[in-house]
N, CA, C and O atoms as CSV, one atom per row, in Angstrom:
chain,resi,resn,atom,element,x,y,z
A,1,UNK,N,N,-4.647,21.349,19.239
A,1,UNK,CA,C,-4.160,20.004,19.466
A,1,UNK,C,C,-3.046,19.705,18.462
A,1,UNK,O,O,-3.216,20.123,17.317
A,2,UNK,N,N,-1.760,18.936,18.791
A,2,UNK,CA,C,-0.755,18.779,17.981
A,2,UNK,C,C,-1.437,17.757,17.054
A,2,UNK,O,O,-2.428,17.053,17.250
A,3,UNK,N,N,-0.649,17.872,16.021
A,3,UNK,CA,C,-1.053,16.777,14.646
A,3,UNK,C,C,0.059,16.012,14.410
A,3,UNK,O,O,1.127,16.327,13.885
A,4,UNK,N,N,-0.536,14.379,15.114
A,4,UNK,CA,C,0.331,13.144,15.364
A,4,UNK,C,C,0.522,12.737,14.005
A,4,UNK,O,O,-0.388,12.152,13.416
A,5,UNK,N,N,2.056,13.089,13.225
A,5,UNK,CA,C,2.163,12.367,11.881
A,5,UNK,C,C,2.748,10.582,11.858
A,5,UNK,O,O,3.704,10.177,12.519
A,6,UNK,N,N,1.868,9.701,10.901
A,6,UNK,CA,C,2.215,8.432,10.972
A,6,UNK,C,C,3.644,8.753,9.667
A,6,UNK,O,O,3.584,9.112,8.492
A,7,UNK,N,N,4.775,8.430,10.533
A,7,UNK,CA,C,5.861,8.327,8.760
A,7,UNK,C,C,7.231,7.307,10.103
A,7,UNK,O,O,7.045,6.958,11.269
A,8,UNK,N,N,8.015,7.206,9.533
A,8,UNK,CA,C,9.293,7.049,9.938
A,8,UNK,C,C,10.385,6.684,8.713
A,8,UNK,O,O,10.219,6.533,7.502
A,9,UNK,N,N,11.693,6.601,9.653
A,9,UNK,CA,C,12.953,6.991,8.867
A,9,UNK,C,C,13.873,5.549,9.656
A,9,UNK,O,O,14.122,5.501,10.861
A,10,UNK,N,N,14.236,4.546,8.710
A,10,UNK,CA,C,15.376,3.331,9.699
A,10,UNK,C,C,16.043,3.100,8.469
A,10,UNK,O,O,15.903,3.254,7.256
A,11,UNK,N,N,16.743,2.711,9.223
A,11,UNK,CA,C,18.394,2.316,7.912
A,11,UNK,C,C,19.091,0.678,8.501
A,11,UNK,O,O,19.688,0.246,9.486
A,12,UNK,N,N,18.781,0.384,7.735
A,12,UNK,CA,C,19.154,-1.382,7.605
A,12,UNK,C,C,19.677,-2.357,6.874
A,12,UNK,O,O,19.904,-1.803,5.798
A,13,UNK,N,N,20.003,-3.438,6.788
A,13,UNK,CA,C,20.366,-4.610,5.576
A,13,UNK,C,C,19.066,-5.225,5.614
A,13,UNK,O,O,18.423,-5.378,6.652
A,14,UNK,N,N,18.523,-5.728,3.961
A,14,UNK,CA,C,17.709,-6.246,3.633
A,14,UNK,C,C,17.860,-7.947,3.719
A,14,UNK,O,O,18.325,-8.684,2.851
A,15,UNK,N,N,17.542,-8.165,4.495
A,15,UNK,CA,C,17.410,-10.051,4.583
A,15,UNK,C,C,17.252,-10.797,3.843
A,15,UNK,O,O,17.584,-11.965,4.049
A,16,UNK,N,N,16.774,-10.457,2.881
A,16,UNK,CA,C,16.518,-11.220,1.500
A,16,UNK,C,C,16.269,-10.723,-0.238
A,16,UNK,O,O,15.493,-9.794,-0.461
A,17,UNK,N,N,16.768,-11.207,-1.037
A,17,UNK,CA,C,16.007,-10.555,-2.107
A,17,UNK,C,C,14.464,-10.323,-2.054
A,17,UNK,O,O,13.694,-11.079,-1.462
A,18,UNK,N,N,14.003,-8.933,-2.895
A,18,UNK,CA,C,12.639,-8.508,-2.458
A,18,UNK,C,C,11.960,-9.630,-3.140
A,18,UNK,O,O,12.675,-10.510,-3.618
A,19,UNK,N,N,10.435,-9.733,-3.271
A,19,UNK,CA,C,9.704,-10.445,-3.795
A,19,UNK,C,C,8.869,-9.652,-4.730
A,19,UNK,O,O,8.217,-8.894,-4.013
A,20,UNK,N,N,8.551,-9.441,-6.024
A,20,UNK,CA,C,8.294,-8.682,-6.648
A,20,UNK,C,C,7.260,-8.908,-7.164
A,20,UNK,O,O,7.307,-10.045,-7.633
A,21,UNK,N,N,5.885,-8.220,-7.429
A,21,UNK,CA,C,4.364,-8.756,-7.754
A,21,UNK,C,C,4.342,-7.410,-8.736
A,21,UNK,O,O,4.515,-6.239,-8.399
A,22,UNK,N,N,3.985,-8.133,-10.492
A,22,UNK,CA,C,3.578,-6.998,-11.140
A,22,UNK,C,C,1.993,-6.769,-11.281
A,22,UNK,O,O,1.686,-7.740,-11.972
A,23,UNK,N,N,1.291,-6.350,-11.136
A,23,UNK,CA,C,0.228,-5.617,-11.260
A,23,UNK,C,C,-0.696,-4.996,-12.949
A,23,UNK,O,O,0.107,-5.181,-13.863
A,24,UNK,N,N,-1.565,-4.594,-13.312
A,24,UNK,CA,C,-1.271,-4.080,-14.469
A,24,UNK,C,C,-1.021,-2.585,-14.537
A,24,UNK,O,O,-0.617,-2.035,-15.561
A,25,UNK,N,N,-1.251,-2.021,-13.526
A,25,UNK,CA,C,-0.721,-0.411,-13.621
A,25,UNK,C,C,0.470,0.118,-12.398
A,25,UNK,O,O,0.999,1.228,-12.339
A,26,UNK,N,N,0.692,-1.119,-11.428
A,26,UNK,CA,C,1.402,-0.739,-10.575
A,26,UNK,C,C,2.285,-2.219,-10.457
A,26,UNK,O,O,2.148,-3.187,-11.205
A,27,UNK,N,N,3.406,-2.077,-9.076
A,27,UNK,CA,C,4.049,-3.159,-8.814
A,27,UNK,C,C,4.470,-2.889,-7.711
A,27,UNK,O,O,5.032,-1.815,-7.495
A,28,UNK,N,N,4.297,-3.758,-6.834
A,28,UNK,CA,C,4.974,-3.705,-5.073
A,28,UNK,C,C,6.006,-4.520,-5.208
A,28,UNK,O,O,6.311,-5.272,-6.134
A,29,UNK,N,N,6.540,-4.285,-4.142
A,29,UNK,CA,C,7.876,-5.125,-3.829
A,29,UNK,C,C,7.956,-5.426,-2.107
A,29,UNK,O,O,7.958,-4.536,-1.258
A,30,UNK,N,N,8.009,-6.633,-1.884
A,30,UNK,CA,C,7.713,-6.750,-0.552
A,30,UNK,C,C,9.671,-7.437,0.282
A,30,UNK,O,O,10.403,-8.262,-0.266
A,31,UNK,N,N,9.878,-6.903,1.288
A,31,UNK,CA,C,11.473,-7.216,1.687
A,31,UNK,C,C,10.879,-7.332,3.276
A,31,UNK,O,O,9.754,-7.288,3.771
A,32,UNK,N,N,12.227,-7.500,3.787
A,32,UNK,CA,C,12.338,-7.637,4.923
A,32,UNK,C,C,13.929,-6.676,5.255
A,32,UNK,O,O,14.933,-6.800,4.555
A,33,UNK,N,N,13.827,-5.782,6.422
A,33,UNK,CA,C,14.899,-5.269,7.013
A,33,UNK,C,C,15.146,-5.559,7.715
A,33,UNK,O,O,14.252,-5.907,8.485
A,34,UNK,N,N,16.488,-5.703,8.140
A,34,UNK,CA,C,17.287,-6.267,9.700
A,34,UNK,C,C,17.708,-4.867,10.290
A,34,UNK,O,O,18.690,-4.243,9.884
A,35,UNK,N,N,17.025,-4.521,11.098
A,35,UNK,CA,C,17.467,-3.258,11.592
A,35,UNK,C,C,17.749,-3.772,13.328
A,35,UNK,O,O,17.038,-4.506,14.014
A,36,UNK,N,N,19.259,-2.966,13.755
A,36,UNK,CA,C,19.966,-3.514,15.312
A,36,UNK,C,C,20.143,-2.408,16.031
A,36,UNK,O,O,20.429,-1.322,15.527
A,37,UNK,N,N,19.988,-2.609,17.232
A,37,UNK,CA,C,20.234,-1.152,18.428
A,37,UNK,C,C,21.327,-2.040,19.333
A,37,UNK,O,O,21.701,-3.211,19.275
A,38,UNK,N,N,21.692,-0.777,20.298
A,38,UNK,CA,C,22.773,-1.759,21.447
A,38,UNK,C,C,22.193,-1.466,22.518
A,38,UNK,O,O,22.133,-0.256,22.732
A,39,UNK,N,N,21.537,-2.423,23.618
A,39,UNK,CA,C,20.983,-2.243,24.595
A,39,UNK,C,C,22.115,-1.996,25.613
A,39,UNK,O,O,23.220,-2.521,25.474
A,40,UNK,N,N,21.662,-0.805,27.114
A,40,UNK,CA,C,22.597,-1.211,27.657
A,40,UNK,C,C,23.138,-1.658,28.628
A,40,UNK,O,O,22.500,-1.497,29.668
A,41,UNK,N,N,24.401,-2.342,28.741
A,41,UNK,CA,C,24.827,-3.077,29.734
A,41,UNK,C,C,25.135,-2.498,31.240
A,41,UNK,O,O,25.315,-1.281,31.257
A,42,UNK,N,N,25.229,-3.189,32.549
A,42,UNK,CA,C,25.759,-2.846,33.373
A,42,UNK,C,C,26.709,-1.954,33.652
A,42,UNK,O,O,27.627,-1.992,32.833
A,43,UNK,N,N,26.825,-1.226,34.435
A,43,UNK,CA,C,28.388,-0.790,34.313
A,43,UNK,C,C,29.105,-1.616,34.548
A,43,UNK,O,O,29.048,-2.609,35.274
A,44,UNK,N,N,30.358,-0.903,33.442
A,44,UNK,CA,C,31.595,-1.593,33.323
A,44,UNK,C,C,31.501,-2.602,31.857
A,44,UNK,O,O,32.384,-2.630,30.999
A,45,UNK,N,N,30.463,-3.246,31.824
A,45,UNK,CA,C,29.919,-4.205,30.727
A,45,UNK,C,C,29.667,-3.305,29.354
A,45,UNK,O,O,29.166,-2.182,29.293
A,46,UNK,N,N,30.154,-4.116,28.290
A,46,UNK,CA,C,29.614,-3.806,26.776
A,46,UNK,C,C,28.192,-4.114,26.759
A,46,UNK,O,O,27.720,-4.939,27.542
A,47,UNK,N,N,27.543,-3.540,25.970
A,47,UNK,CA,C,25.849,-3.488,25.638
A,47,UNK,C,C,25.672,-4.866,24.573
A,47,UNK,O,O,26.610,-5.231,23.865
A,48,UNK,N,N,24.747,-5.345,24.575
A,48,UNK,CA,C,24.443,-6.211,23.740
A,48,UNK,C,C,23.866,-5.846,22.515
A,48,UNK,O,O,23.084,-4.903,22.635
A,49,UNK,N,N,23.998,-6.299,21.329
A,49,UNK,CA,C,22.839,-5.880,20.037
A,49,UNK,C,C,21.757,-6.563,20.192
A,49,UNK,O,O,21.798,-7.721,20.608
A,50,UNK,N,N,20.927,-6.109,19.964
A,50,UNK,CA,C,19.360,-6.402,19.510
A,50,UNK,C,C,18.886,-5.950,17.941
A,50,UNK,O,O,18.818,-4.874,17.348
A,51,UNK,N,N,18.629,-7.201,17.637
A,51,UNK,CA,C,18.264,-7.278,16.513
A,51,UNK,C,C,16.766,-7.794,15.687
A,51,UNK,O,O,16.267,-8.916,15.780
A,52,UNK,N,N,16.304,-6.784,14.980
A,52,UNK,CA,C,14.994,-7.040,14.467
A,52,UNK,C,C,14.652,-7.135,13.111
A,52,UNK,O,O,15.264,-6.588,12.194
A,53,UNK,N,N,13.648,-7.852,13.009
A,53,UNK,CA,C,13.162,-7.923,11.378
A,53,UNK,C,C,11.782,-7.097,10.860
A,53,UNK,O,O,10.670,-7.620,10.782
A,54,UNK,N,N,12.124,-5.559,10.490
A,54,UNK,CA,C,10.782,-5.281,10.029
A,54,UNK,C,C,10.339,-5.953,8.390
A,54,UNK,O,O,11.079,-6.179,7.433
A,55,UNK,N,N,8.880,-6.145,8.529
A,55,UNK,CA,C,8.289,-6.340,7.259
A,55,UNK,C,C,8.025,-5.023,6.379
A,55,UNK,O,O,7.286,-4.154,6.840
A,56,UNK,N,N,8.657,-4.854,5.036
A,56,UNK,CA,C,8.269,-3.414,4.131
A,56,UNK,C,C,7.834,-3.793,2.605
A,56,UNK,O,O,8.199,-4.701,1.859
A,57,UNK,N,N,6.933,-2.759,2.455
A,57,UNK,CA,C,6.568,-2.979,1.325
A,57,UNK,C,C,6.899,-1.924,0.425
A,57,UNK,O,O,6.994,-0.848,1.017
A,58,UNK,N,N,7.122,-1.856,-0.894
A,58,UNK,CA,C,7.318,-0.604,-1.644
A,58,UNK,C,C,6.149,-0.653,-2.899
A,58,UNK,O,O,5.928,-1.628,-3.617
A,59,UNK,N,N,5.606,0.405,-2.943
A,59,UNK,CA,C,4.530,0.003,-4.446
A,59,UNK,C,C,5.183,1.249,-5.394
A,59,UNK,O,O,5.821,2.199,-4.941
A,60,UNK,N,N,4.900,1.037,-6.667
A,60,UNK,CA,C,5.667,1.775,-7.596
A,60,UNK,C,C,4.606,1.660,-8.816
A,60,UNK,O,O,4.137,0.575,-9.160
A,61,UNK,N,N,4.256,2.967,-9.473
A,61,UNK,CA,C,3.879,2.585,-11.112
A,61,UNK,C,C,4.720,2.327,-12.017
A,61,UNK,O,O,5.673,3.040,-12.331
A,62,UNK,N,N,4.375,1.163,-12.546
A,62,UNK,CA,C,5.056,0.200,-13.515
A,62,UNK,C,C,5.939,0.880,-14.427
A,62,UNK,O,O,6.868,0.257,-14.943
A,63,UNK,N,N,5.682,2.442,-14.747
A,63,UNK,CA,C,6.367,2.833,-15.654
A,63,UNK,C,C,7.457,4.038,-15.051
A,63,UNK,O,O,8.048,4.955,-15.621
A,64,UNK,N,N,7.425,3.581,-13.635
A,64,UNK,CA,C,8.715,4.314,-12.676
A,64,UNK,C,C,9.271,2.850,-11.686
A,64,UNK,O,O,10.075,2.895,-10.755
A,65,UNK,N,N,8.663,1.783,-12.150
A,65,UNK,CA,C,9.294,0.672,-11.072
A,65,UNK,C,C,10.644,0.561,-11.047
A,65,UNK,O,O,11.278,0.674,-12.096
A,66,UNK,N,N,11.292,0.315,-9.798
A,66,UNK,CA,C,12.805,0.566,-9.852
A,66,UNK,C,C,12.884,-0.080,-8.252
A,66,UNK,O,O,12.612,0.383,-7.144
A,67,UNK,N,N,13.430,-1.469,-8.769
A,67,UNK,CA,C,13.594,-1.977,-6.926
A,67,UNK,C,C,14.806,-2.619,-7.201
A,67,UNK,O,O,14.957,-3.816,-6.955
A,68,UNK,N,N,16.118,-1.574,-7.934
A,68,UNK,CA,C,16.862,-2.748,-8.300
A,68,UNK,C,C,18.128,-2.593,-6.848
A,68,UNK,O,O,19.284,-3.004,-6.941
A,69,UNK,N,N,17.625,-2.009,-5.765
A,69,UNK,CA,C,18.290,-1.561,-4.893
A,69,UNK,C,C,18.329,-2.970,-3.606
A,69,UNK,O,O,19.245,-3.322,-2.862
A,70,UNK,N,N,17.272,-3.373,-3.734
A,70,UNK,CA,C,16.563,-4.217,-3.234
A,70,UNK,C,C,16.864,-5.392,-3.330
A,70,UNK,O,O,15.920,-6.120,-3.637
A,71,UNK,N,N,17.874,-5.899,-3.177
A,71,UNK,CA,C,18.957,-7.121,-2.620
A,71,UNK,C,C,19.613,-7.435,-1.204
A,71,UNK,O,O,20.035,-6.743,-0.278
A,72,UNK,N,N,19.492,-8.984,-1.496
A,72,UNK,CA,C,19.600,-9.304,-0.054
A,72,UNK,C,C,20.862,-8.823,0.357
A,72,UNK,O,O,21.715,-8.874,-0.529
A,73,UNK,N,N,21.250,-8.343,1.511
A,73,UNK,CA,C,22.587,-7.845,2.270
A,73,UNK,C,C,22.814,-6.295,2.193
A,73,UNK,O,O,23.837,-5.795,2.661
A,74,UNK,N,N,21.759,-5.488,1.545
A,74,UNK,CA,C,21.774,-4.328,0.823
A,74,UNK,C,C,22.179,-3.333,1.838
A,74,UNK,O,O,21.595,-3.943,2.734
A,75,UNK,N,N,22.616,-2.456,2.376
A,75,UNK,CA,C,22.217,-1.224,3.467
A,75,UNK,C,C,21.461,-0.623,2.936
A,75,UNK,O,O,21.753,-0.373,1.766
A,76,UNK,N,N,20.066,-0.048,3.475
A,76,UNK,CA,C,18.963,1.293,2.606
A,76,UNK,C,C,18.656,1.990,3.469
A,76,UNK,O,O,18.534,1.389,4.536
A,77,UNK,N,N,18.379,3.499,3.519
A,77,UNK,CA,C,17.624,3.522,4.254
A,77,UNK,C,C,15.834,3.901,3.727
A,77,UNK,O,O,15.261,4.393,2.755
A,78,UNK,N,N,15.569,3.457,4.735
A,78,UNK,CA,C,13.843,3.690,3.763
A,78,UNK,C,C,12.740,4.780,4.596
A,78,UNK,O,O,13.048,5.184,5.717
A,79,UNK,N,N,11.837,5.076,4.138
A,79,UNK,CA,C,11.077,6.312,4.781
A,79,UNK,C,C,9.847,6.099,4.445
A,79,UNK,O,O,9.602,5.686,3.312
A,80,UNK,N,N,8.571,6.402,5.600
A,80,UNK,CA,C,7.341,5.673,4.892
A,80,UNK,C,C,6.356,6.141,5.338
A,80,UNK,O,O,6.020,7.316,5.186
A,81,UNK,N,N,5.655,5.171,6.046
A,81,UNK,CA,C,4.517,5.237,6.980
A,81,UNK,C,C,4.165,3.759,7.793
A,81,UNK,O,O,5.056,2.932,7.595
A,82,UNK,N,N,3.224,3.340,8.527
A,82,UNK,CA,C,2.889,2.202,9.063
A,82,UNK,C,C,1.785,1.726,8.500
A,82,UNK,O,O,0.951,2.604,8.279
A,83,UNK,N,N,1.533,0.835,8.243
A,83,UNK,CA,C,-0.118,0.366,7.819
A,83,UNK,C,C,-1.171,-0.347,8.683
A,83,UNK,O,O,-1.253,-0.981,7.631
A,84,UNK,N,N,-1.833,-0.748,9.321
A,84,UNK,CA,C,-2.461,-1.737,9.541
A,84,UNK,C,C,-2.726,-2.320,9.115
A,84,UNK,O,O,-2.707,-1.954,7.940
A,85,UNK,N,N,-3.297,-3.859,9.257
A,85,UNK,CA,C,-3.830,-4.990,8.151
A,85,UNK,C,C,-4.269,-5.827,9.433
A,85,UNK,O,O,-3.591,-6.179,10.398
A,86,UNK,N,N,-5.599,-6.034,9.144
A,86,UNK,CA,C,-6.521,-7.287,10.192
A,86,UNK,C,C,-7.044,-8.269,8.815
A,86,UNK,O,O,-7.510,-8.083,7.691
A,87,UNK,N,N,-6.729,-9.159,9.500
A,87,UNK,CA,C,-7.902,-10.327,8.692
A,87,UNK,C,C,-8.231,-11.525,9.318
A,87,UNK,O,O,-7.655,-11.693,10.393
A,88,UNK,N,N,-9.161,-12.606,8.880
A,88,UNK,CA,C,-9.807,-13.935,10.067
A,88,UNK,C,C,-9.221,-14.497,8.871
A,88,UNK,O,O,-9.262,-14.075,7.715
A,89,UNK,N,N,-8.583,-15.683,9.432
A,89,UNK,CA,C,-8.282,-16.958,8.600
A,89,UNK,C,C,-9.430,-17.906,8.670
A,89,UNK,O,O,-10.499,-17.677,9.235
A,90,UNK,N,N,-9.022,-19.245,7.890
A,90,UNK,CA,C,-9.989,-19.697,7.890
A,90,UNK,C,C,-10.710,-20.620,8.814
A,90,UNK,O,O,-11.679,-21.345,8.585
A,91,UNK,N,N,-10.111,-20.459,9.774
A,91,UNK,CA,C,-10.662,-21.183,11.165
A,91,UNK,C,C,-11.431,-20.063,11.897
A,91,UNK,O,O,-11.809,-20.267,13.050
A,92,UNK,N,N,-11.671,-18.929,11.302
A,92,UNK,CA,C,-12.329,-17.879,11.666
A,92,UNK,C,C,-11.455,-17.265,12.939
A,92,UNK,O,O,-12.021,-16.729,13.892
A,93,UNK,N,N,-10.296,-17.375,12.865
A,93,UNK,CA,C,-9.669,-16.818,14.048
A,93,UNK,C,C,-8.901,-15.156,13.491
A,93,UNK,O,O,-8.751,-14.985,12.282
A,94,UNK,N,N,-8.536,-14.212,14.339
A,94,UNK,CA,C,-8.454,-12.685,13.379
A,94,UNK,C,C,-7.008,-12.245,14.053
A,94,UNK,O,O,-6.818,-11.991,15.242
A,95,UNK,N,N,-6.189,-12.225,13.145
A,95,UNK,CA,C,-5.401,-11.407,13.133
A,95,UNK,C,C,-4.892,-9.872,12.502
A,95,UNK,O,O,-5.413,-9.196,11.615
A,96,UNK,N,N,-3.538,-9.585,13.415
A,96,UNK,CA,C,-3.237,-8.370,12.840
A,96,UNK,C,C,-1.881,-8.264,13.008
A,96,UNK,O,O,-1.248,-8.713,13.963
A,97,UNK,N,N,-1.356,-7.546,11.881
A,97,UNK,CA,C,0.097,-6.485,11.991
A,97,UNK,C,C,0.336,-5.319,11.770
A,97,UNK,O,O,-0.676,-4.638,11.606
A,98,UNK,N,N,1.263,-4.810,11.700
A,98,UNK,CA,C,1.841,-3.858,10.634
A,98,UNK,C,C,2.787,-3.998,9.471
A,98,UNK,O,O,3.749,-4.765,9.409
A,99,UNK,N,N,2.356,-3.107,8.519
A,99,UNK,CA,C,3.242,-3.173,7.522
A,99,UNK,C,C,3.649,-1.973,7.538
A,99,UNK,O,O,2.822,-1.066,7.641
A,100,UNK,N,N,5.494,-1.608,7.404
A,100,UNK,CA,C,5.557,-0.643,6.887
A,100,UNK,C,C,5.624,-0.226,6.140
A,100,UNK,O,O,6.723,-0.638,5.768
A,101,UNK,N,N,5.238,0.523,5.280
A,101,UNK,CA,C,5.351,1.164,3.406
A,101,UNK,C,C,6.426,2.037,3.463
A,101,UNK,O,O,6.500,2.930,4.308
A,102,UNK,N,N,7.183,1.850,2.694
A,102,UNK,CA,C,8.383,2.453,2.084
A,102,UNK,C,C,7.939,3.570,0.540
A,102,UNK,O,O,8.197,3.341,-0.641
A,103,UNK,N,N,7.246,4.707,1.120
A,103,UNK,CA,C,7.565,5.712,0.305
A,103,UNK,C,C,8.792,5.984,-0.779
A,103,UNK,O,O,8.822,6.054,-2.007
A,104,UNK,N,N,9.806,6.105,0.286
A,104,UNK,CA,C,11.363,6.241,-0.613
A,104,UNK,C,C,12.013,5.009,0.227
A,104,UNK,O,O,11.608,4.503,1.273
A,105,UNK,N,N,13.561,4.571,-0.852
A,105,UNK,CA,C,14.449,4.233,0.318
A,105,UNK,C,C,15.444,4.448,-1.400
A,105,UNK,O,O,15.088,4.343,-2.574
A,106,UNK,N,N,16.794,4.788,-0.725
A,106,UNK,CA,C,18.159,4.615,-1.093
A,106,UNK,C,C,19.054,4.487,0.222
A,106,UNK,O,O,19.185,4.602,1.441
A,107,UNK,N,N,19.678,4.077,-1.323
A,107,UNK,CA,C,21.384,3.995,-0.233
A,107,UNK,C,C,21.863,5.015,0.885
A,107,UNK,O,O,22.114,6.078,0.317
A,108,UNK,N,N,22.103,5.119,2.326
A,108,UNK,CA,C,22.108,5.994,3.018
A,108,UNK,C,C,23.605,6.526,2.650
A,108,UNK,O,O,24.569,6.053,2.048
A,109,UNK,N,N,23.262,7.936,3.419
A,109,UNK,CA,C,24.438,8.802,3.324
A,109,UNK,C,C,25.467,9.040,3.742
A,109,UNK,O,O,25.424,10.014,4.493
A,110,UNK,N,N,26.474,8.597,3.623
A,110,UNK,CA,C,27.362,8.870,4.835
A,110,UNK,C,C,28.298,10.203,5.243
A,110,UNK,O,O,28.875,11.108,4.641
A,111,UNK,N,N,28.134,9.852,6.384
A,111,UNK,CA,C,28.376,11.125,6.914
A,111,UNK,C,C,29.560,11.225,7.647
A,111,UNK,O,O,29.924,10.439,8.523
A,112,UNK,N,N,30.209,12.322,7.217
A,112,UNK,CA,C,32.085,12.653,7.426
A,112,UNK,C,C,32.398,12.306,8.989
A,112,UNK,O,O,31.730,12.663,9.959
A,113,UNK,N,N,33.731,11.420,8.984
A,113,UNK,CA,C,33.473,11.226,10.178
A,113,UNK,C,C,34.637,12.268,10.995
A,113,UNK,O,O,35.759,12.470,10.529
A,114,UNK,N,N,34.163,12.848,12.231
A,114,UNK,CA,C,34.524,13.988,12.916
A,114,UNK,C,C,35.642,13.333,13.562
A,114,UNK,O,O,35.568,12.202,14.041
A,115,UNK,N,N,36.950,14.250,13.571
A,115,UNK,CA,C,38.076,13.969,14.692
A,115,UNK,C,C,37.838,14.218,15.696
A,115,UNK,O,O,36.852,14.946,15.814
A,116,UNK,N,N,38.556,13.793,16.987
A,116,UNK,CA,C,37.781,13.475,18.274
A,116,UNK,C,C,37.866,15.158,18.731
A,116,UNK,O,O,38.959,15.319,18.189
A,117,UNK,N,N,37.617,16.268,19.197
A,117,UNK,CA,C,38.241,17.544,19.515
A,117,UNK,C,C,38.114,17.823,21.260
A,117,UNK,O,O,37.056,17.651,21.865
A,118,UNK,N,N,39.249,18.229,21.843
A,118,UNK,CA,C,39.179,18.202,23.354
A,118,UNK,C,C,38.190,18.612,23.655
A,118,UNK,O,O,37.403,19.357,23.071
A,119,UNK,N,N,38.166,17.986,24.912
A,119,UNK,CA,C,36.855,18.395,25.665
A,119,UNK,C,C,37.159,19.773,26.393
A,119,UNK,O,O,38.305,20.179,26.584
A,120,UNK,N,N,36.267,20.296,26.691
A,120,UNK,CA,C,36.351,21.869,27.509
A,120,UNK,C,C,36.184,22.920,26.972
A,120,UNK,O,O,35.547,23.110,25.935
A,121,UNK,N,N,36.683,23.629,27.559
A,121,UNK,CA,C,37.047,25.190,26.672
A,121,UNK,C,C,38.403,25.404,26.088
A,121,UNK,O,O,39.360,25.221,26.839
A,122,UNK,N,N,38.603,25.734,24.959
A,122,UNK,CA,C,40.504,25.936,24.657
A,122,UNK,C,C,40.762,27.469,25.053
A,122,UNK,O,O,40.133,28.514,24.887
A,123,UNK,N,N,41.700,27.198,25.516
A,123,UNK,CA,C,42.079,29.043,25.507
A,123,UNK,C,C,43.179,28.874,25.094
A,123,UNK,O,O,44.060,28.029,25.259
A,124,UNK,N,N,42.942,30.580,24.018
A,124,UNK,CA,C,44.365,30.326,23.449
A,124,UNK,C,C,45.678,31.120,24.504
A,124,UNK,O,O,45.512,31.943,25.404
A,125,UNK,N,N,46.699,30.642,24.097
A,125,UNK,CA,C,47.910,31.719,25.167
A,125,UNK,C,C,48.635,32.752,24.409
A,125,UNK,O,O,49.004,32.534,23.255
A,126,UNK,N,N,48.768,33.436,24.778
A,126,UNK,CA,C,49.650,34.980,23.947
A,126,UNK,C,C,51.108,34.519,24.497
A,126,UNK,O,O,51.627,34.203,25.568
A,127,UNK,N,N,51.425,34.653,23.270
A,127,UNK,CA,C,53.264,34.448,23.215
A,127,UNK,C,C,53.332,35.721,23.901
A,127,UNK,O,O,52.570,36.686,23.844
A,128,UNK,N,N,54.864,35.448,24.852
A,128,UNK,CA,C,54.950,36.479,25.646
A,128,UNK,C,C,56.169,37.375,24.869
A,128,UNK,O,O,56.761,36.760,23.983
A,129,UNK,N,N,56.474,38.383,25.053
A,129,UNK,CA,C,57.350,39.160,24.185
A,129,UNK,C,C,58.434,39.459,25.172
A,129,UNK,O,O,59.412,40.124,24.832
């Protein structure tokens, strides 16, 4: 049977400065990402963006904490896992989400951007003599 791994990989602007909770041996940092796709349009028509807000958390020991990346408008990309979280409020009613945990995140990489190169096959021609 294949082995379903929980992780993922998104690259986004952070919506807000993080919120930062110290701990006595650890410290999380809780943000929000704006991560957008382009849905698509009809033919002939441009696609629209769609745009979402995941919730992330980062935890760190206090004596490697480092969330100074973690400003609002930021690009990151981050890498993690999903969490679950259920709980009953106090009207005894129960909810749930996800959180995602942010293992790593930095600044993403960018990547060289390619000149357009013809389409097809090229063949070359022999100068004729």
């Amino acid at each position: 049977m294949k082995k379903v791994e929980n992780n993922f990989a998104v690259t986004g602007f952070i919506g807000k400065d993080a919120e930062i909770r110290q701990f006595s041996t650890a410290s999380v940092a809780r943000f929000s990402l704006a991560v957008s796709r382009t849905e698509q349009g009809q033919e002939g028509q441009e696609g629209t963006r769609k745009s979402a807000f995941m919730n992330m958390e980062a935890w760190r020991k206090n004596d490697s904490a480092s969330f100074e990346l973690l400003k609002k408008g930021q690009m990151i990309t981050v890498e993690g896992y999903m969490k679950p979280e259920e709980w009953t409020d106090t009207d005894g009613k129960k909810h749930n989400r996800i959180i995602f945990v942010a293992t790593k995140f930095y600044e993403p990489v960018e990547k060289p951007e390619q000149k357009d190169k013809p389409k097809g096959k090229s063949k070359s021609k022999k100068a004729a003599a």
